[in-house]
C-alpha positions as CSV (number, residue, x, y, z in Angstrom):
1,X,0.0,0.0,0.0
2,X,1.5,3.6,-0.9
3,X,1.2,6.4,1.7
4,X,-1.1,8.4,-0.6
5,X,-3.2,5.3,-0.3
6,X,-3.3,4.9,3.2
7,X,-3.9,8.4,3.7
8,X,-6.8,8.4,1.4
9,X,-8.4,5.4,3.6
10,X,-7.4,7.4,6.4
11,X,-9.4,10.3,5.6
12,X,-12.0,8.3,4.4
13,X,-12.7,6.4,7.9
14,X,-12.5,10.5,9.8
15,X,-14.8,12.0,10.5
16,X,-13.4,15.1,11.9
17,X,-9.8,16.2,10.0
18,X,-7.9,19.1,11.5
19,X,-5.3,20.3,9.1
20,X,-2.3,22.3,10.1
21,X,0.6,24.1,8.4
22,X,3.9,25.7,8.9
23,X,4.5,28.8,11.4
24,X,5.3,32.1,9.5
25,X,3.6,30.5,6.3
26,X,4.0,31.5,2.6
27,X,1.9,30.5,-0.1
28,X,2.4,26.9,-0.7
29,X,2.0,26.4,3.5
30,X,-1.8,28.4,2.7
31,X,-2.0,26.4,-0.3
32,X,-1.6,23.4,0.5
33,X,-3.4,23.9,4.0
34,X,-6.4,25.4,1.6
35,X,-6.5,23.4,-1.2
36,X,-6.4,20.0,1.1
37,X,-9.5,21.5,3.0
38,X,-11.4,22.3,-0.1
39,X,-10.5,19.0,-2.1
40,X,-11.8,17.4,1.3
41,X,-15.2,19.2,1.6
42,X,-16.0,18.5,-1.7
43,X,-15.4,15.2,-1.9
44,X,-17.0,14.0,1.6
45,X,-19.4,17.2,2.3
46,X,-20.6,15.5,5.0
47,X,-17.0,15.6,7.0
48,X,-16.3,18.2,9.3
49,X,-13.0,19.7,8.2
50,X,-11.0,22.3,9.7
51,X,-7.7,24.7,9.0
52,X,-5.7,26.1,11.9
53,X,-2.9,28.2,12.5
54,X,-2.1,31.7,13.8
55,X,-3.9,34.5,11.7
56,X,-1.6,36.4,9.3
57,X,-3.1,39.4,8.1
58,X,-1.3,39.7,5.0
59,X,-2.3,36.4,4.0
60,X,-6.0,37.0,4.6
61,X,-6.7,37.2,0.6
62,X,-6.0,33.1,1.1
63,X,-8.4,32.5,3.6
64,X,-9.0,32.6,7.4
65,X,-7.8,30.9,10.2
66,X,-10.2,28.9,12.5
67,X,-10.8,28.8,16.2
68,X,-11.7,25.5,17.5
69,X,-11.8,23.9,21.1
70,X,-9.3,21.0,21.7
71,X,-12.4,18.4,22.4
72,X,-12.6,18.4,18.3
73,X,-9.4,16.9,18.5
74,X,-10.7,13.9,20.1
75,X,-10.8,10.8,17.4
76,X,-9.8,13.3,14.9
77,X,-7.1,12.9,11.9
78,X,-4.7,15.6,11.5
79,X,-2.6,16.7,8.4
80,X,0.4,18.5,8.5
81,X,1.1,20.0,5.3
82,X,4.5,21.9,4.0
83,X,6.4,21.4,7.4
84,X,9.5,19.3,7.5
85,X,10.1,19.6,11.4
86,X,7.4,19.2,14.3
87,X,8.8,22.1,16.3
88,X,7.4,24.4,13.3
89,X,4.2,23.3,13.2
90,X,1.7,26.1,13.6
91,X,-0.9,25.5,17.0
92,X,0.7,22.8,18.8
93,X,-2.0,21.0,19.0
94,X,-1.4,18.9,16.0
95,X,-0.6,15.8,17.8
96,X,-3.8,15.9,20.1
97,X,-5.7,13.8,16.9
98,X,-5.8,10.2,16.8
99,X,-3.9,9.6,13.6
100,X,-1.5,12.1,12.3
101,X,-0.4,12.5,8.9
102,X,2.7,14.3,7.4
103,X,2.3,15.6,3.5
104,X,5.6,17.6,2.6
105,X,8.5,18.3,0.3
106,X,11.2,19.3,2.1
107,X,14.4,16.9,3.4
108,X,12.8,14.2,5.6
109,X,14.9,14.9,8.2
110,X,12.1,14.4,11.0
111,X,9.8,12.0,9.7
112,X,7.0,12.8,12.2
113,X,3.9,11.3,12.6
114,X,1.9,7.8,11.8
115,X,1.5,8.3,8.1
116,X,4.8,10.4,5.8
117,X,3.8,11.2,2.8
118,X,7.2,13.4,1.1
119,X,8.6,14.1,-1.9
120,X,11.7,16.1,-1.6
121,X,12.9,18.0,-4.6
122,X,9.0,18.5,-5.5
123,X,8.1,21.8,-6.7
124,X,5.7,22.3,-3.8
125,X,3.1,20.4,-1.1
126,X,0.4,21.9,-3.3
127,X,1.8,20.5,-6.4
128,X,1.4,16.9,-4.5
129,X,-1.9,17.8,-3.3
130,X,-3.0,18.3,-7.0
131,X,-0.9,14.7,-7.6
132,X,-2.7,13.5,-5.0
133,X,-6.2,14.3,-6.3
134,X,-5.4,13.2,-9.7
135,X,-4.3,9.8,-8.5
136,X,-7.3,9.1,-6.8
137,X,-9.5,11.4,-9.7
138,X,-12.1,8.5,-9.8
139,X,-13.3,9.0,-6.1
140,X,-12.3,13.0,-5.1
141,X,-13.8,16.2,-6.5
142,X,-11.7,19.4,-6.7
143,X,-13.5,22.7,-6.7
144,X,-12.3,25.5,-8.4
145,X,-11.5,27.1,-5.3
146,X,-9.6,24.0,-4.0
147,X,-7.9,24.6,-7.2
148,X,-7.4,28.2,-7.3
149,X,-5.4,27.6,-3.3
150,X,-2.9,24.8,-4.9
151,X,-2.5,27.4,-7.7
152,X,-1.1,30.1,-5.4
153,X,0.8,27.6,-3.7
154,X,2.5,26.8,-6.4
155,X,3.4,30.0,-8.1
156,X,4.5,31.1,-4.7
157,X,6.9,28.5,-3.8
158,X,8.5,27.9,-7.1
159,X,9.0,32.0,-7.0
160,X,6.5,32.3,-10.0
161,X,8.4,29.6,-11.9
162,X,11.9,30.5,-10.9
163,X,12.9,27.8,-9.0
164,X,11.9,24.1,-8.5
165,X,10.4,24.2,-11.9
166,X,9.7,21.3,-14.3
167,X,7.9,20.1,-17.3
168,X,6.1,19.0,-14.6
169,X,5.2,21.9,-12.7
170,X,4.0,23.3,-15.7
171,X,1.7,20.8,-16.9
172,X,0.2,20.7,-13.4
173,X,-0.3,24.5,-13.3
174,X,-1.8,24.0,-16.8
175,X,-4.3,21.8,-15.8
176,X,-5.5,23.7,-12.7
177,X,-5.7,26.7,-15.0
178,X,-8.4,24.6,-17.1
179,X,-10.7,25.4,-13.2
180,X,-12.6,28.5,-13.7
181,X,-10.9,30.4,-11.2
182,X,-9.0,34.0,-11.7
183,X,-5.2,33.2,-11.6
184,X,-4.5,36.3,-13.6
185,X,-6.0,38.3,-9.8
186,X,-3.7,36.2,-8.4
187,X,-0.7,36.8,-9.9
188,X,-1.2,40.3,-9.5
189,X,-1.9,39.8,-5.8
190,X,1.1,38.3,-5.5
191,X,3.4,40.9,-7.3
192,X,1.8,43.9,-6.0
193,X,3.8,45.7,-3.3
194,X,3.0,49.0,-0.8
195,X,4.2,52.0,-0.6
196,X,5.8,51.0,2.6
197,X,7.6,48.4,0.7
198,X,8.4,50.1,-2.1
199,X,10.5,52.5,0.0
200,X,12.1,49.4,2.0
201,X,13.3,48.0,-1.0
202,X,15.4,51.0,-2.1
203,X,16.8,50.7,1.6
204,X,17.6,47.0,0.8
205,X,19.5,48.3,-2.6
206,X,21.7,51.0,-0.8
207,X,22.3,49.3,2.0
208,X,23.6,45.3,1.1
209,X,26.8,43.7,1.1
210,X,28.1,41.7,-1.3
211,X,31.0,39.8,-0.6
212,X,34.2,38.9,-3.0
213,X,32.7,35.2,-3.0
214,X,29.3,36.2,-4.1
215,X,27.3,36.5,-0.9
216,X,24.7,39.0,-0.6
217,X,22.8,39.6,2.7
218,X,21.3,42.6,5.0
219,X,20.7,42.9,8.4
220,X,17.3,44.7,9.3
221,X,17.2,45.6,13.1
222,X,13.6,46.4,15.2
223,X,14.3,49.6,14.5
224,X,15.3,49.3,10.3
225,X,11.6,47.8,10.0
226,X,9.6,49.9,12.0
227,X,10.9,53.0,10.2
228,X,9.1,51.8,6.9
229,X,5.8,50.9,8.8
230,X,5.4,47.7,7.0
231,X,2.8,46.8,8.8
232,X,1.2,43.7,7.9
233,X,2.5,43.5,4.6
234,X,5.7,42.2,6.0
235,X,9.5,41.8,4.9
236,X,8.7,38.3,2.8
237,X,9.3,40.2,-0.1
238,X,12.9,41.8,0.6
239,X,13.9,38.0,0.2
240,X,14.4,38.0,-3.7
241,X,15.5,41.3,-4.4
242,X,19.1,40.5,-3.0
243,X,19.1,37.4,-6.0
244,X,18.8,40.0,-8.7
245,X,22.2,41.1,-8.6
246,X,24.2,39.6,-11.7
247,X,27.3,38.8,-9.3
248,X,25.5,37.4,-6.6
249,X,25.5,33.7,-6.2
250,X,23.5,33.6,-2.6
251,X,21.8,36.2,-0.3
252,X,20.6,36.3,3.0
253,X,18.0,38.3,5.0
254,X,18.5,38.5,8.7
255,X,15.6,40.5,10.3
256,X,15.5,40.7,13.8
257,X,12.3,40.0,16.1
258,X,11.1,41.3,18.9
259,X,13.1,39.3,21.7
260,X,16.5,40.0,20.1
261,X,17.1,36.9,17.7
262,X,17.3,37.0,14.3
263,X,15.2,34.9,11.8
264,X,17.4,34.3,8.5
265,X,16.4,33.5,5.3
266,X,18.9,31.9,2.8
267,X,18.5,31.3,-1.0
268,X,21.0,30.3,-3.6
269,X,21.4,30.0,-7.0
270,X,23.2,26.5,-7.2
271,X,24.9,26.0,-3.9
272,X,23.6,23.8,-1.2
273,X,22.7,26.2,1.6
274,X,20.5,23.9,4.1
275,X,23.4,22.6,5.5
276,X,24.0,26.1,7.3
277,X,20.3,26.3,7.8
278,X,20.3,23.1,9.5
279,X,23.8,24.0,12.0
280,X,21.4,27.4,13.4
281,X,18.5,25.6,14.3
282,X,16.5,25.6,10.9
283,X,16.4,23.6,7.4
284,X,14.6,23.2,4.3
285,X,15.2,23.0,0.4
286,X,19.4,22.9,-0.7
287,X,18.8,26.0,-2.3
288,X,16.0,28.1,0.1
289,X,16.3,27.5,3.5
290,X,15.3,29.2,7.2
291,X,17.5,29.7,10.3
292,X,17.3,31.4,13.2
293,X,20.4,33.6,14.9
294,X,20.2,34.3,18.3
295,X,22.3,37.2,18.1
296,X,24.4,39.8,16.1
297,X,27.2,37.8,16.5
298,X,25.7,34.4,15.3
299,X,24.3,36.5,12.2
300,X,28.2,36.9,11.8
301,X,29.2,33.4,12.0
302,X,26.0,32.5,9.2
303,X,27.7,35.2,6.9
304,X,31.3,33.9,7.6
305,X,29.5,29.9,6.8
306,X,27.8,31.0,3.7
307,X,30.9,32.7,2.1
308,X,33.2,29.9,2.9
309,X,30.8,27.3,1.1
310,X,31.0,30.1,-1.5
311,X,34.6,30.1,-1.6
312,X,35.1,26.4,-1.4
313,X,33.0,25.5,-4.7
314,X,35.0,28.7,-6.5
315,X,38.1,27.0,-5.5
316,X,36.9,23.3,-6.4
């Protein structure tokens, strides 16, 4: 029996499913989270299904977050979708069900739960949730809002077909594109920045560093980000601006939070970067990953890291 087989029977015999995501979540996390729900509403309408997570306000144009009391965790099945580790698991909760299930494609480094389902290197979880409903196409029914969710996921984590992209990809995005749901809306929603922003990312531009090897990266302090009042909109989309740069070869965004440490994202163009991820308490793709810093002097020992990998595959 395949995992996608015996998660299929699994949500068959629920009759409460919970489904959970990622803390901080992107796109695919929503996505995935979403486009799961929907795909299970419409095919078992009489199942009570439910997303959780911590509300992000810029992400309410995916959909909203649900309060509910523990007791429906009693006999329920939970799905974690697009989270490689447990400890990042939004409302810890998640392991309160009966059975728990794990749909990802990051490294398997924790394989957590009763039921894995992963496929690293995949372009996104909502690209296997759209596998996963064409698999089983006889017996599940995807709306075009289940469709339009896995859409977003998957022009969000493949950086609107920058990275992680396939023949593949592509023939899945075509096919959800046959759904008659507005994807051209979303792709605007998706590239549209504030004011706010705007302004930040001129910041960004005059104040990087670029190092011999190729690294790119800049520190935003408290203070940095409250000056541009992003607001809700948040500092996500600083991350790809530092990858523009014809000479970079990775970048690195270390914003600080409100106790002190730093939460660091890392991207690449063809270096394996997870490994650093993975040494500062974080993970994920080779060539996108998150950290965390717990100072200005660990921020220093990322940047030192990530230009000596840099240096290494010059010299190799």
């Amino acid at each position: 029996m395949t995992a996608q087989t015996a998660i299929l029977a699994q949500i068959k015999a629920a009759d409460t499913i919970i489904i959970h995501r990622h803390q901080r979540p992107d796109p695919d996390a929503f996505g995935s989270q979403f486009g799961l729900a929907e795909l299970i509403k419409t095919s078992f309408p009489e199942k009570q299904v439910h997303v959780v997570g911590k509300q992000v306000p810029s992400m309410t144009w995916m959909g909203e977050m649900e309060q509910i009391p523990d007791s429906l965790y009693d006999d329920a099945l939970v799905i974690v979708t697009d989270t490689a580790n447990s400890p990042r698991v939004d409302d810890r909760r998640f392991d309160y069900g009966k059975v728990l299930v794990k749909i990802d494609h990051h490294p398997n480094d924790e394989p957590y739960g009763d039921y894995t389902w992963v496929i690293e290197g995949a372009s996104s979880t909502s690209a296997m949730i759209f596998a996963f409903y064409k698999e089983f196409e006889d017996e599940l029914t995807l709306s075009d809002a289940g469709a339009s969710y896995l859409y977003a996921g998957i022009v969000g984590d493949t950086g609107r077909f920058l990275y992680a992209t396939k023949s593949e990809t592509m023939q899945v995005v075509a096919d959800l594109m046959k759904f008659d749901f507005d994807w051209f809306k979303i792709n605007q929603q998706m590239d549209t920045i504030s004011v706010e922003a705007a302004r930040a990312s001129g910041y960004v531009y005059n104040n990087m560093v670029t190092t011999d090897n190729g690294f790119n990266y800049i520190i935003l302090t408290n203070e940095v980000v409250e000056n541009f009042n992003l607001g809700d909109f948040g500092t996500a989309f600083i991350v790809p601006l530092l990858g523009k740069i014809n000479t970079v070869k990775a970048w690195a965004v270390f914003e600080q939070q409100d106790d002190g440490f730093f939460r660091v994202r890392l991207r690449s163009r063809n270096t394996v970067i997870n490994e650093i991820a993975k040494r500062h308490g974080g993970g994920g793709h080779k060539f996108a990953s998150g950290a965390f810093a717990k100072d200005i002097d660990e921020v220093h020992e990322i940047i030192r890291e990530a230009d000596e990998t840099l240096k290494e595959q010059t010299e190799a």
